[in-house]
C-alpha positions as CSV (number, residue, x, y, z in Angstrom):
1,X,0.0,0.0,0.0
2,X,1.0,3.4,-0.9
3,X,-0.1,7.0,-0.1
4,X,1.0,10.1,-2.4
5,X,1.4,12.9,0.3
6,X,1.0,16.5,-1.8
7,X,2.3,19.8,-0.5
8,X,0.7,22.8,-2.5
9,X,2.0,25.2,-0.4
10,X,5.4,27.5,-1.9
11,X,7.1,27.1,1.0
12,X,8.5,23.2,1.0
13,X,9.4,23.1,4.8
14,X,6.4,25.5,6.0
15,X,3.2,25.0,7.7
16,X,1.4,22.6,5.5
17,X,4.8,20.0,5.2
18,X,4.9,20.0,9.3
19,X,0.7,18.7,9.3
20,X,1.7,16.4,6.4
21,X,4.6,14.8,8.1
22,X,2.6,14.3,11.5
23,X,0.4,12.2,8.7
24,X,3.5,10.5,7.4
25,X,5.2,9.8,10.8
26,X,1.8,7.6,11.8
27,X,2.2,5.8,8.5
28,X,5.3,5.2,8.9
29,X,4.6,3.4,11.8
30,X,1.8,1.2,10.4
31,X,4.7,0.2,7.5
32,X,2.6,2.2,5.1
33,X,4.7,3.6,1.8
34,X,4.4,6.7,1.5
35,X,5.5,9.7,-1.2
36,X,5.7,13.4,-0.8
37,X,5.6,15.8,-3.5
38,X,6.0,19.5,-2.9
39,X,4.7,21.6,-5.8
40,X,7.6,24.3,-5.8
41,X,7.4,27.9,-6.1
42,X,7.3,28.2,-9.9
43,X,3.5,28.6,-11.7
44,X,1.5,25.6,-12.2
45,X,-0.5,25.9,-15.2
46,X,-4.1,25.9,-14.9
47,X,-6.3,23.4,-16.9
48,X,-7.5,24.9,-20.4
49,X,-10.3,22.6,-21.5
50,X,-8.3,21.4,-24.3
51,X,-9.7,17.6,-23.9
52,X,-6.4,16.6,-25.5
53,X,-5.6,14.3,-22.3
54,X,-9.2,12.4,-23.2
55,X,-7.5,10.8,-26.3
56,X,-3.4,10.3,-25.0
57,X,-4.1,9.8,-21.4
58,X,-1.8,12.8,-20.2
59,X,-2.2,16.5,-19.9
60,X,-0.4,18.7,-22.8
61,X,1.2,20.6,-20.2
62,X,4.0,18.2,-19.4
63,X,5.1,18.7,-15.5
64,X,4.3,17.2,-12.3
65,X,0.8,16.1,-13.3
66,X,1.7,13.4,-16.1
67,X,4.7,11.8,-14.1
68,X,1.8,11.3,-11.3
69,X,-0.6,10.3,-13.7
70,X,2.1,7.7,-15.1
71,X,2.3,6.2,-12.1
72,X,-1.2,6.8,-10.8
73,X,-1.8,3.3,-10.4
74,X,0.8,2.4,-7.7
75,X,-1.1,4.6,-4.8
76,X,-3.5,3.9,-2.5
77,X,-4.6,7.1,-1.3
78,X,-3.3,10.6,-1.8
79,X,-3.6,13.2,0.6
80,X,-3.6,17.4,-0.3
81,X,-1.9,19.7,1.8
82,X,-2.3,23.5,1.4
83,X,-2.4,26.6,3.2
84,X,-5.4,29.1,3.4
85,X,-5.2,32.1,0.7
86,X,-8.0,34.4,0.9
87,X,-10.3,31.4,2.6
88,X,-9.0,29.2,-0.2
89,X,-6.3,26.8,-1.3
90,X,-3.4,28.0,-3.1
91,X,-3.2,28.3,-6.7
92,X,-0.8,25.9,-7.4
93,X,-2.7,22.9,-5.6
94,X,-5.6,23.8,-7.4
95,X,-4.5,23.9,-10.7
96,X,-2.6,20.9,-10.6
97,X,-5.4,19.1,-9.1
98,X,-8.1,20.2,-11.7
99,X,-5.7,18.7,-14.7
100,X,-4.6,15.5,-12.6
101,X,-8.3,14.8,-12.0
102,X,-9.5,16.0,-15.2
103,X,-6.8,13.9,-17.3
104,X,-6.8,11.0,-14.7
105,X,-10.7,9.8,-16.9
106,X,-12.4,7.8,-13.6
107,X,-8.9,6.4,-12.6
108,X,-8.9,7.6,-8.9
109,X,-12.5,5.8,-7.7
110,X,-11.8,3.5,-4.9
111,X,-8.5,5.2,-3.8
112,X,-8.8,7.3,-0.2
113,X,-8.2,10.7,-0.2
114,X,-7.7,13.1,2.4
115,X,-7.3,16.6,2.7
116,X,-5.3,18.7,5.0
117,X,-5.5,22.7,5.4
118,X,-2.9,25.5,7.5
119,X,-3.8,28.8,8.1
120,X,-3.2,31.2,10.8
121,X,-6.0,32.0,12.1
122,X,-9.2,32.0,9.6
123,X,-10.5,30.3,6.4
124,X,-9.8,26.9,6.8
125,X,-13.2,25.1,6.7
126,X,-13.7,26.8,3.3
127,X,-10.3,25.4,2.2
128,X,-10.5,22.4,3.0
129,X,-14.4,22.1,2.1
130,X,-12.8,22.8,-1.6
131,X,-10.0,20.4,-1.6
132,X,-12.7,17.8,-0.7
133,X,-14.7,18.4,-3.5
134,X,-12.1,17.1,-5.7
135,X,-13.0,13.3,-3.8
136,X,-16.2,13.3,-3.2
137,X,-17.1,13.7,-7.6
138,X,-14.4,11.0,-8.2
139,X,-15.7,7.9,-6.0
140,X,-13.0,8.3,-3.3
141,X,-13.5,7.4,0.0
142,X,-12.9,10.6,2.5
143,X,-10.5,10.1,5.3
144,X,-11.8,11.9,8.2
145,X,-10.2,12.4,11.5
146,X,-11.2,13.6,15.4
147,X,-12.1,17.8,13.6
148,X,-11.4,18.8,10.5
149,X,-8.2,18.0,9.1
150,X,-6.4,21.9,9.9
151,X,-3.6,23.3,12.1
152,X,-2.9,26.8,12.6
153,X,-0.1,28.8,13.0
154,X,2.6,31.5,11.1
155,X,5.3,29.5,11.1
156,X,6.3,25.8,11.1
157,X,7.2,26.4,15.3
158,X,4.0,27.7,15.6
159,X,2.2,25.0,14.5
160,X,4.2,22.3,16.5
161,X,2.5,23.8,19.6
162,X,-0.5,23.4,17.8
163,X,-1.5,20.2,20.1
164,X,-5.1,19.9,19.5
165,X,-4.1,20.2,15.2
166,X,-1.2,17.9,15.3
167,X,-3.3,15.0,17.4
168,X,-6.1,15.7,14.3
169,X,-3.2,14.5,11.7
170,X,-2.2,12.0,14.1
171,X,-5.4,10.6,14.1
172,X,-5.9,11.1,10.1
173,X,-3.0,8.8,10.2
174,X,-4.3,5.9,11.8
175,X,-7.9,6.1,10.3
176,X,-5.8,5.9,6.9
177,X,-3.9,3.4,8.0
178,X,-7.3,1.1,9.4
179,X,-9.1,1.8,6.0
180,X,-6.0,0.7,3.8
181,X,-5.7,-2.1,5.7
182,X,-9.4,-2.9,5.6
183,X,-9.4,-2.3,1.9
184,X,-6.4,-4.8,1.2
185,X,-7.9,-7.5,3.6
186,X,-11.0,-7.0,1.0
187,X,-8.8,-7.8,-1.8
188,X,-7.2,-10.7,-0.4
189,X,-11.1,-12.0,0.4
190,X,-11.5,-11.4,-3.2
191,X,-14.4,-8.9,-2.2
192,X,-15.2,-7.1,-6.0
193,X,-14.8,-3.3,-6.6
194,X,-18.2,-1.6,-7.4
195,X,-19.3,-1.5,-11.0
196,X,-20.5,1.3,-12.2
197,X,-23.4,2.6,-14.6
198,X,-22.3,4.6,-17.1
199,X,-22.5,7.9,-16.6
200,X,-25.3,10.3,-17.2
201,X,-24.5,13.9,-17.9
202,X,-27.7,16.3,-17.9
203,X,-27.7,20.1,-18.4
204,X,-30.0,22.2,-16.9
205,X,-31.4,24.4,-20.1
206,X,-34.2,23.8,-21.7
């Protein structure tokens, strides 16, 4: 089992890397692979509606989002860390989630996600509330934990004395690591993965 840890924040060792390593430190533990991938500082371009990745499988944007897409298939569960902008998460997680989920054509049902949101004081229901969105239209399981799935604080320090936010990743941890667990005992039991209607699309003009 493997989960693909993603830090959207521009800062690599800031706020949103310390929550996402108190999720990594309970996998760990549980002997749970894990990834992290940290966006970068440079611009992440947004999705275009070009629908070229419909017909070769990979955005025409060639960055982070095909190498993860390439190797899609070896995680589990992926988990999306970002601070709070403006009651929102950053730019960069967003776009390169709308193309990895857009190109990725119903390859992510039946992995977990989770998301996890910093800010320092404000915003980060709203955040995170967005973030999940992403799962919820994809057939994802949600991880949830003991309060949404935030810590607060300016800097990384600040958010180690965060107890109450740190305890919340903690416990994201080990509800991930119970659900993967559960989910590969179904596999050994040979329990079948849903099937799926086709999908109806309906607009609402008349």
């Amino acid at each position: 089992m493997k989960v693909l840890l993603i830090n959207g924040s521009p800062k690599e060792h800031g706020c949103t890397d310390t929550a996402l390593r108190e999720v990594k430190k309970i996998l760990d533990i549980h002997k749970i692979e894990t990834e992290m991938l940290y966006l970068g500082k440079k611009p992440v371009a947004g999705c275009i509606d070009c629908s070229a990745c419909r017909k070769t499988g990979k955005c025409v944007f060639d960055d982070s989002v095909n190498d993860i897409l390439a190797r899609l298939d070896c995680f589990d569960a992926i988990v999306v860390g970002s601070p709070v902008y403006y009651s929102g998460p950053s730019g960069q997680i967003t776009a390169f989630l709308d193309r990895l989920f857009y190109a990725s054509k119903g390859r992510m049902a039946g992995k977990l996600g989770a998301a996890v949101v910093s800010c320092r004081r404000g915003g980060a229901t709203a955040a995170f509330d967005r973030l999940n969105k992403y799962f919820s239209i994809s057939n994802m399981p949600i991880v949830t934990s003991q309060y949404w799935n935030q810590v607060h604080g300016f800097t990384p320090e600040d958010v180690m004395r965060d107890e109450e936010g740190l305890q919340t990743m903690r416990t994201l941890g080990e509800n991930m690591a119970w659900l993967l667990a559960c989910i590969e005992a179904g596999r050994k039991l040979g329990v079948p993965k849903p099937e799926y209607e086709p999908q109806v699309m309906t607009n609402f003009i008349r």
